[in-house]
DRENNU-909610 format. One record per residue: x, z, y of N, C-alpha, C in turn; residue in one letter. Coordinates in steps of 0.001 Angstrom, whole numbers, padded with zeros to 6 digits, always signed. Layout:
<atoms>
XZYXZYXZYA/...
</atoms>
This chain:
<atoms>
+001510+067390-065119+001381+067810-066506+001954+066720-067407X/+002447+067011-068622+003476+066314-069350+002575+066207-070667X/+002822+065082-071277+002276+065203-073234+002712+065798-073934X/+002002+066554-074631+002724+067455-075773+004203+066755-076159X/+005188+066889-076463+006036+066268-077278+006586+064985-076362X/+006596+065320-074830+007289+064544-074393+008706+064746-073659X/+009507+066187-073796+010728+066137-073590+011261+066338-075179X/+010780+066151-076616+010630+065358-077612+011548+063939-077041X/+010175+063371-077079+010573+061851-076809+011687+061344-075850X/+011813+061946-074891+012812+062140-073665+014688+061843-074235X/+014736+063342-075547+015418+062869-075693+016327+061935-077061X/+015066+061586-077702+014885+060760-078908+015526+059854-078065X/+014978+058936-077072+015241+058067-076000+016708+057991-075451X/+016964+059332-075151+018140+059139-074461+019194+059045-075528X/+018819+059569-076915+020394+059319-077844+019921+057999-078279X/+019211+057665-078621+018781+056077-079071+019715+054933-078061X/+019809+055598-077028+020470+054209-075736+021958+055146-075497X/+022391+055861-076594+023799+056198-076191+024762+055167-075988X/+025386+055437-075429+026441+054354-075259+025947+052712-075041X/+025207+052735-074702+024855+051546-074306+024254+051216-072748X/+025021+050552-072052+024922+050254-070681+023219+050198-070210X/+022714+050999-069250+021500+050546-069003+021278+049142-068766X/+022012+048871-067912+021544+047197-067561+021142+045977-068901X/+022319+046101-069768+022347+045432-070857+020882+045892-071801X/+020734+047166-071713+019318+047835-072306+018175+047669-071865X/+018213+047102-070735+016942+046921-069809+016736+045311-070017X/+017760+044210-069564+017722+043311-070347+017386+042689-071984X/+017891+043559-072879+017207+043187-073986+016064+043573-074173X/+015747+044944-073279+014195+044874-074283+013392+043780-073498X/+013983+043169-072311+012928+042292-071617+012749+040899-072352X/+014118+040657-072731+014137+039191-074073+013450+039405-074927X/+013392+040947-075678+012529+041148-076654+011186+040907-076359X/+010505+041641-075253+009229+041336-074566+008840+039601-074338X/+010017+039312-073813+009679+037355-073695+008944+036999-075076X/+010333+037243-075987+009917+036407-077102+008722+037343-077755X/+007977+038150-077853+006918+038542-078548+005838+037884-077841X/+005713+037592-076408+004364+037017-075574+004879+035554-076255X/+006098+034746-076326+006328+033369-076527+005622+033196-077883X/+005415+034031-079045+004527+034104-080099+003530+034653-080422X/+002900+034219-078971+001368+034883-078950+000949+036217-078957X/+002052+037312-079122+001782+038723-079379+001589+038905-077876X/+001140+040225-077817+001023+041198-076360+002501+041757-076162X/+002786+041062-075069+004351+041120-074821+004427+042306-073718X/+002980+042918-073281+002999+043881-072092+003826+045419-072393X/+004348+046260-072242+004845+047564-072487+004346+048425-072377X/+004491+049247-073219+003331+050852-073064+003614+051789-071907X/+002496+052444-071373+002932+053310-070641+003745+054469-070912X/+004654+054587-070279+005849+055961-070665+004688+057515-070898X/+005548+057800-071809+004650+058730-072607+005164+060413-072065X/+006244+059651-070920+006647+060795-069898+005985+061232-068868X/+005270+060273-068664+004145+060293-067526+003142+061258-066976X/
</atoms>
């Protein structure tokens, strides 16, 4: 079973990362994640809301 409004999000997601290489996309959000735990924030990631 799926969340309301999650092939919604699916493909909000997928035009948001158009043209942009997964690898390179997977990498930044992980720098992004570094530096939010490096300033004390909760650097952990939400669970996919595809789930």
């Amino acid at each position: 079973m799926t969340a309301p409004g999650a092939g919604h999000a699916l493909l909000h997601a997928l035009r948001m990362r158009e043209g942009i290489d997964p690898a390179d996309y997977a990498t930044t959000v992980d720098v992004l994640r570094r530096v939010v735990a490096n300033l004390g924030g909760n650097g952990d990631l939400p669970s996919s809301p595809c789930r």
